[in-house]
C-alpha positions, 0 to 999 in steps of 0.5 A: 817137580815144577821148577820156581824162576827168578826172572829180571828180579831186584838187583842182587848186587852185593847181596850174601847167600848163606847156608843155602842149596842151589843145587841144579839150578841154572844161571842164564845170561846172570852177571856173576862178576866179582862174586866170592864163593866161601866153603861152596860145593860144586860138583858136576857143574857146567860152566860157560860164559865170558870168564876172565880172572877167575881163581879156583882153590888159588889158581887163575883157571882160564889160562889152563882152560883156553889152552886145553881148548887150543889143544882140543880145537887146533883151529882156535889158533887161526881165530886170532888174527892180526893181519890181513891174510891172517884175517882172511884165513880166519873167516874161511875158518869159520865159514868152514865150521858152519858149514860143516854143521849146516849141513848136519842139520840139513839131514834133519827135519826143518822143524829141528832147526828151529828146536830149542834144546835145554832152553838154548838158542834153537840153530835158527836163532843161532845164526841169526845172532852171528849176523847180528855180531857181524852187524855190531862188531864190523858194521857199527864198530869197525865200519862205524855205520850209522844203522848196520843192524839186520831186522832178523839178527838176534841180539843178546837178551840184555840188549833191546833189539827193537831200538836198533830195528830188530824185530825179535818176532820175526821167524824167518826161514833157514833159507832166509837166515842163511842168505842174510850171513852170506851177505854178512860174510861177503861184506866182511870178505870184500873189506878184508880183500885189500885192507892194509895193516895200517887201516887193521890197526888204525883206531876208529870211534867211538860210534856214536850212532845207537847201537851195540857195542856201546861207544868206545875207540877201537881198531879193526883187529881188535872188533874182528876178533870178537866176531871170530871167537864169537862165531866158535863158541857159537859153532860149538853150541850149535853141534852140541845141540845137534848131536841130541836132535840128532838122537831124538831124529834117529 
């Protein structure tokens, strides 16, 4: 059955939806904040995306969930660092996590890295937009450079890559990719390397430069947190997709 999209459709802001069935439907990079839910059913649902405050049945949720993620994921733990030792365990986390991935999805074909699974990022565009959260949350909000933004990183949909001279056409090799976010990773290395706390703590900004995130006044720890939480949820992305390439590969 021929599935009917609703693609950059009027704004839906306020609107009511009643007695109406959105059975299997998807909801992909959607605002969905402040949205009440009356009487609604909602089983088997899978939901993931940036959540805070939500309230099911009369109970906020996302404490629940975040520590059943620390249980499940002890590394979480180490993503939330305030110091500077702290900072640099944080990035061997991650770095640890890709590329124990990596390599799984080097015993796959090269054109499984750039297979979309479930209409998701393919692993190459993955990767491509961990340099770009790099690019945004250290080198234009915590570096505060006037254009950090690689050609090849990936922004988020409702970002305009071309403004920042991203070119969203390019297709660049997993060779390629991954040599760009050792660069990435190494700068990141080489600033957290003798950093203090006062400089961690120090709030810098706002960027004015155009870019992403947009202007405000923020410290080091608060913009490195974003790339260390980013980098996890986008690991696991990355090996959920995996694991069904590497059934349909077997």
């Amino acid at each position: 059955m021929p599935v009917t999209r609703f693609v950059q459709q009027p704004d839906y802001t306020g609107a009511e939806f009643i007695d109406l069935s959105m059975a299997s439907a998807t909801f992909r990079e959607v605002d969905l904040s402040r949205t009440r839910m009356r009487g609604v059913l909602l089983f088997n649902a899978d939901i993931d995306g940036a959540i805070d405050g939500l309230r099911v049945n009369g109970v906020e949720v996302m404490p629940l969930i975040e520590a059943e993620l620390d249980r499940l994921h002890p590394e979480r733990l180490r993503l939330r660092p305030t110091t500077p030792e702290a900072m640099r365990d944080a990035v061997d986390v991650i770095e640890e996590l890709w590329q124990a991935t990596v390599r799984r999805a080097s015993a796959l074909p090269e054109q499984a890295v750039h297979r979309s699974v479930n209409d998701e990022w393919s692993l190459a565009q993955t990767l491509r937009h961990t340099i770009f959260v790099v690019d945004a949350w250290y080198g234009h909000a915590a570096a505060l450079r006037p254009n950090p933004f690689h050609p090849i990183g990936v922004p988020a949909s409702f970002i305009n890559g071309a403004e920042l001279g991203i070119d969203e056409s390019a297709t660049p090799t997993l060779g390629e990719i991954l040599a760009v976010r050792a660069e990435r990773i190494a700068d990141l290395r080489a600033y957290l390397a003798n950093v203090t706390q006062e400089e961690l703590d120090r709030v810098r900004g706002p960027n004015t430069a155009m870019g992403c995130p947009r202007p405000a006044e923020r410290t080091a720890v608060e913009c490195l947190q974003v790339i260390f939480s980013d980098e996890w949820a986008h690991v696991q992305f990355a090996n959920r997709d995996l694991a069904i390439l590497e059934q349909e590969y077997a």
